[in-house]
C-alpha positions as a Markdown table, in Angstrom:
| # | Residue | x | y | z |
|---|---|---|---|---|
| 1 | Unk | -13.3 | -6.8 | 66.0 |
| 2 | Unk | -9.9 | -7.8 | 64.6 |
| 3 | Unk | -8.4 | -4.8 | 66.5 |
| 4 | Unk | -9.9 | -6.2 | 69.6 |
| 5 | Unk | -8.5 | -9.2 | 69.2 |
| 6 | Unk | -5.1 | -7.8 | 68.9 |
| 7 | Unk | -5.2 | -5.8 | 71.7 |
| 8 | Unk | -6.2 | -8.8 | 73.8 |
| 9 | Unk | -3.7 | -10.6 | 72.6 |
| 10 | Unk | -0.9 | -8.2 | 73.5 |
| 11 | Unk | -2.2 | -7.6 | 77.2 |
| 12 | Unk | -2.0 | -11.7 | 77.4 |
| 13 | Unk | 1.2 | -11.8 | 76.2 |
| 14 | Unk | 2.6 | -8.7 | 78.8 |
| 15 | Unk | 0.7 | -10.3 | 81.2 |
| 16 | Unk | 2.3 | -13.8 | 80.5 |
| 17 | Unk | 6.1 | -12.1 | 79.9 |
| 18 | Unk | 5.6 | -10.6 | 83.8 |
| 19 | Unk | 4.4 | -13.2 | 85.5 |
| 20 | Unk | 7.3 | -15.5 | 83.9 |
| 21 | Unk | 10.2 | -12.6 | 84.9 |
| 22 | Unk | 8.8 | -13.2 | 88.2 |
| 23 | Unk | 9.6 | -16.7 | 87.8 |
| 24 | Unk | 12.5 | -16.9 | 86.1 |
| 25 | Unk | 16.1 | -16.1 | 87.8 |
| 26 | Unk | 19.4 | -15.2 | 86.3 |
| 27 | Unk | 20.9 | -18.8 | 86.7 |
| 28 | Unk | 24.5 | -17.1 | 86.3 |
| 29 | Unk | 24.2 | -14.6 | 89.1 |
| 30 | Unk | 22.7 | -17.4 | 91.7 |
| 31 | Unk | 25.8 | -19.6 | 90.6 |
| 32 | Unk | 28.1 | -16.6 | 91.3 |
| 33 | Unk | 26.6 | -16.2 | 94.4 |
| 34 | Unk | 26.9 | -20.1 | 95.7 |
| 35 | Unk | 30.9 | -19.7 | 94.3 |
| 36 | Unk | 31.1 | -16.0 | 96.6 |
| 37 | Unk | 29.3 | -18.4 | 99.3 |
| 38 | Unk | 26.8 | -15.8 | 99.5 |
| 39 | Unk | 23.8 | -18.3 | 98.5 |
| 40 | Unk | 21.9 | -20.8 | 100.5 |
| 41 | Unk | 20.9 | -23.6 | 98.3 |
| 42 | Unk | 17.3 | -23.4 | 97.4 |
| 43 | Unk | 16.6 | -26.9 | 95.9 |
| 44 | Unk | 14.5 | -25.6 | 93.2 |
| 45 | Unk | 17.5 | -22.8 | 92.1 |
| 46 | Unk | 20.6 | -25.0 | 92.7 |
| 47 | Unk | 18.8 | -27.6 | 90.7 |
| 48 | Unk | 18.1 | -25.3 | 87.9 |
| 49 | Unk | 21.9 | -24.2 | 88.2 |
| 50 | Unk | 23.1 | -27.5 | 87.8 |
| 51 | Unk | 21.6 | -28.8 | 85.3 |
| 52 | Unk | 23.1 | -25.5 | 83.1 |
| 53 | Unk | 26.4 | -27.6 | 83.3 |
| 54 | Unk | 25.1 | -29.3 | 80.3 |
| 55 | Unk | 24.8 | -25.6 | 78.2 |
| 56 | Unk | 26.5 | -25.5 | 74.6 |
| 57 | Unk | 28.6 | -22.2 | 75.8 |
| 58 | Unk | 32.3 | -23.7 | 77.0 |
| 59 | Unk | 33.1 | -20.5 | 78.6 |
| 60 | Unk | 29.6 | -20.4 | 80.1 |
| 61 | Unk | 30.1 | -24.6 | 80.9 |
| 62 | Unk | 33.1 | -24.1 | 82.5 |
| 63 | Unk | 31.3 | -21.6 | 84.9 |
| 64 | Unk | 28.7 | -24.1 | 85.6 |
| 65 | Unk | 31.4 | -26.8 | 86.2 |
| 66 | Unk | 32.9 | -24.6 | 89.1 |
| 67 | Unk | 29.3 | -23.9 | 90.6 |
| 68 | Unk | 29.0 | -27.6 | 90.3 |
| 69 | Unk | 32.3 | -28.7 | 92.2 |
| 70 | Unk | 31.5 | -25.9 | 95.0 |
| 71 | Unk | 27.6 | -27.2 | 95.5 |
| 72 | Unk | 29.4 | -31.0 | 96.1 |
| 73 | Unk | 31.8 | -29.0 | 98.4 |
| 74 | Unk | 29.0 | -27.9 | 100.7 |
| 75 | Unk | 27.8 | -31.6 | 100.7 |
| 76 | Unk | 24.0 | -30.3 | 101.4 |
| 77 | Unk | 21.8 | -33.8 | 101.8 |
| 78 | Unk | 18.6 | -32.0 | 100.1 |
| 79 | Unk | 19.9 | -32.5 | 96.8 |
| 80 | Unk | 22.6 | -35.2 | 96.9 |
| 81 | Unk | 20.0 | -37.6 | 94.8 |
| 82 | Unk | 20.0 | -35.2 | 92.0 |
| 83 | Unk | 23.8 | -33.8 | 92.8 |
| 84 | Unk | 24.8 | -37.5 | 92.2 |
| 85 | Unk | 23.1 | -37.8 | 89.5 |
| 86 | Unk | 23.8 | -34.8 | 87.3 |
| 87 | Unk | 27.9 | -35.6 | 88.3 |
| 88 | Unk | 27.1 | -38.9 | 86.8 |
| 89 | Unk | 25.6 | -37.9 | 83.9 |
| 90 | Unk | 28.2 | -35.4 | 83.2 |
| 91 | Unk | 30.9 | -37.8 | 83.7 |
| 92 | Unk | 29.3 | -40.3 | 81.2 |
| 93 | Unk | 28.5 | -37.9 | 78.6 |
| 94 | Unk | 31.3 | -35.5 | 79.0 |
| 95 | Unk | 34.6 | -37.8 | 79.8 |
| 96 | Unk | 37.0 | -36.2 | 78.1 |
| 97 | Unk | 36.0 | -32.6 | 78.9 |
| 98 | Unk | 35.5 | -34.0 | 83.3 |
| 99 | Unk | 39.2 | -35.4 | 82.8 |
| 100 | Unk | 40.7 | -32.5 | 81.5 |
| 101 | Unk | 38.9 | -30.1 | 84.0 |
| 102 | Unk | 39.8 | -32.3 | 86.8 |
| 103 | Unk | 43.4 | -31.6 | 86.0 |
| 104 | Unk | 43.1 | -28.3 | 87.4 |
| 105 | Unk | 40.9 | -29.6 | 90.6 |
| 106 | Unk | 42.7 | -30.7 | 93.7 |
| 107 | Unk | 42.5 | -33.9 | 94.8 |
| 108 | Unk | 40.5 | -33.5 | 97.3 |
| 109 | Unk | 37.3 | -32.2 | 95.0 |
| 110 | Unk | 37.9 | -34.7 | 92.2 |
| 111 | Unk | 37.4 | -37.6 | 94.7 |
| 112 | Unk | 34.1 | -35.5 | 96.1 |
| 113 | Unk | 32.7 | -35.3 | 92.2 |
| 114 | Unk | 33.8 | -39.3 | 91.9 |
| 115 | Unk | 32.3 | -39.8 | 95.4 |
| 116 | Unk | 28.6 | -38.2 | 93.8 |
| 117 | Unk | 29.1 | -40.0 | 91.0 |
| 118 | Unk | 29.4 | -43.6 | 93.1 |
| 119 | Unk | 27.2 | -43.0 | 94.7 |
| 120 | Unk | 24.5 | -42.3 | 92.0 |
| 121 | Unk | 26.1 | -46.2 | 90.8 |
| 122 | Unk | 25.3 | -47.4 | 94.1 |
| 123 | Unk | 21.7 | -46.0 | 94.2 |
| 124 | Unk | 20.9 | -47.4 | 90.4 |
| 125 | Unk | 22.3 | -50.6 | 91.1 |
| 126 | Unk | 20.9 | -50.5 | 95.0 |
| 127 | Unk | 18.3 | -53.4 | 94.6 |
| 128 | Unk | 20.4 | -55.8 | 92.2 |
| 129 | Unk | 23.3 | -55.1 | 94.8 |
| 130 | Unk | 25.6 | -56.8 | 91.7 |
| 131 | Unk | 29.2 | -55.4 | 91.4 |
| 132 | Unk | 29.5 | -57.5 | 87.8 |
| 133 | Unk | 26.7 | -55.4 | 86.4 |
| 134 | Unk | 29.1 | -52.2 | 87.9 |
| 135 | Unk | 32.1 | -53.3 | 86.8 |
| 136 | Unk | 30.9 | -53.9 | 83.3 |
| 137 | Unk | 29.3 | -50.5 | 82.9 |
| 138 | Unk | 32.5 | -49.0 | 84.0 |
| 139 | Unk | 34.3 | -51.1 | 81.5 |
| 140 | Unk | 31.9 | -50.3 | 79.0 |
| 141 | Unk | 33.1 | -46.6 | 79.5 |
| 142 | Unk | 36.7 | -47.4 | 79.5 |
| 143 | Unk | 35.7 | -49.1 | 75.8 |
| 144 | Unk | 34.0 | -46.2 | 74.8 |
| 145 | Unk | 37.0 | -44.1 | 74.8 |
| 146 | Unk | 39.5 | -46.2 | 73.3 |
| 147 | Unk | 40.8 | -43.1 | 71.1 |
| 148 | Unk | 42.0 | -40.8 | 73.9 |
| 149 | Unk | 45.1 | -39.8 | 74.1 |
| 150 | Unk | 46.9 | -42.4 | 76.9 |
| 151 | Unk | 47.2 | -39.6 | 79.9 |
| 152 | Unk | 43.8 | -39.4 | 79.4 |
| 153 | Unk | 43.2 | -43.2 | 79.3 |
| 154 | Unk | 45.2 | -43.9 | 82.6 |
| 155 | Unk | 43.0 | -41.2 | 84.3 |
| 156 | Unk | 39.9 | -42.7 | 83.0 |
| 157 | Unk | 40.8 | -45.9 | 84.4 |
| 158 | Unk | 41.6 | -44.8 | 87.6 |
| 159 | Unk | 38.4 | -42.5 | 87.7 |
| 160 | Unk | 36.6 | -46.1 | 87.1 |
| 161 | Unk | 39.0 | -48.6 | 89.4 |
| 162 | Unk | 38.1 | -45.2 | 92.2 |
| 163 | Unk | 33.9 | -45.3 | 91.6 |
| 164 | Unk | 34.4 | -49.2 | 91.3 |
| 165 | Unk | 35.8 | -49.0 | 95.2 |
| 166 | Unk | 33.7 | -46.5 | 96.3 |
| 167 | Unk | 30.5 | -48.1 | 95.1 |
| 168 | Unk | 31.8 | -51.7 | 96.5 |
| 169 | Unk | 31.9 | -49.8 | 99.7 |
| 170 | Unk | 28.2 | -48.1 | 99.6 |
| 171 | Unk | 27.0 | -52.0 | 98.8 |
| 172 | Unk | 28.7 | -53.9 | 101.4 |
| 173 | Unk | 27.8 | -51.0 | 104.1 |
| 174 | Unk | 24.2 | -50.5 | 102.9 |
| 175 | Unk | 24.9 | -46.6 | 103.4 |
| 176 | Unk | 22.4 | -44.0 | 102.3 |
């Protein structure tokens, strides 16, 4: 009897192992394909991509943060919600490490990432429509920080003054 059992349990547990490697994808090959622009976003995949930017691995994080600034770059509406929200996230939780990779970003993609992450302000703060409540969450980061170094500091506070505007903007036009 115990030998059935084990036996049973093994076949569940190949059949359980194949029907997850049929579920599962290599998160690092579909991000190199979106970068090669050989990938059409799949909302469930590019999701799954994104939120990797939050991995423990720097080499593999910095990766994820070049997936991530390439995904905003083809600007596709399916996933700007969630898009806009993981930039935001990231840009809260990882300040320092977004201003020091958006040294090496042109222009250009660091206002996109801020333009996500305005946006995802704008949608939170859509139905109290109150640019106080915004301006003192964005100060609230700028307190946060006090112990970066001052280059840093100035970015941070233009990042903020920049999401500040741009946020203004999606309230006064109602945009969506």
């Amino acid at each position: 009897m115990k030998h059935n059992t084990i036996i049973i349990f093994l076949f569940f547990l190949v059949l359980s192992t194949a029907i997850n490697s049929q579920t599962d994808f290599d998160t690092k090959a579909y991000g190199q394909e979106i970068l090669d622009g050989k990938a059409k976003l799949k909302t469930k995949k590019t999701l799954q991509v994104l939120d990797s930017l939050f991995c423990k691995n720097e080499t593999h994080k910095d990766f994820y943060f070049n997936v991530a600034v390439k995904i905003q770059q083809l600007n596709d509406n399916s996933i700007k919600a969630h898009l806009s929200n993981i930039s935001s996230k990231y840009y809260l939780e990882n300040t320092l490490e977004f201003i020091t990779r958006s040294k090496k970003m042109k222009k250009i993609d660091v206002n996109k990432f801020l333009d996500f992450i305005a946006y995802d302000i704008y949608v939170f703060n859509e139905k109290e429509k109150n640019m106080s409540v915004i301006k003192g969450k964005l100060k609230k980061v700028l307190e946060q920080h006090t112990d970066f170094p001052k280059v840093e500091k100035a970015m941070l506070k233009k990042y903020n003054d920049y999401l500040f505007q741009k946020a203004s903007q999606l309230i006064k036009s109602g945009q969506h």
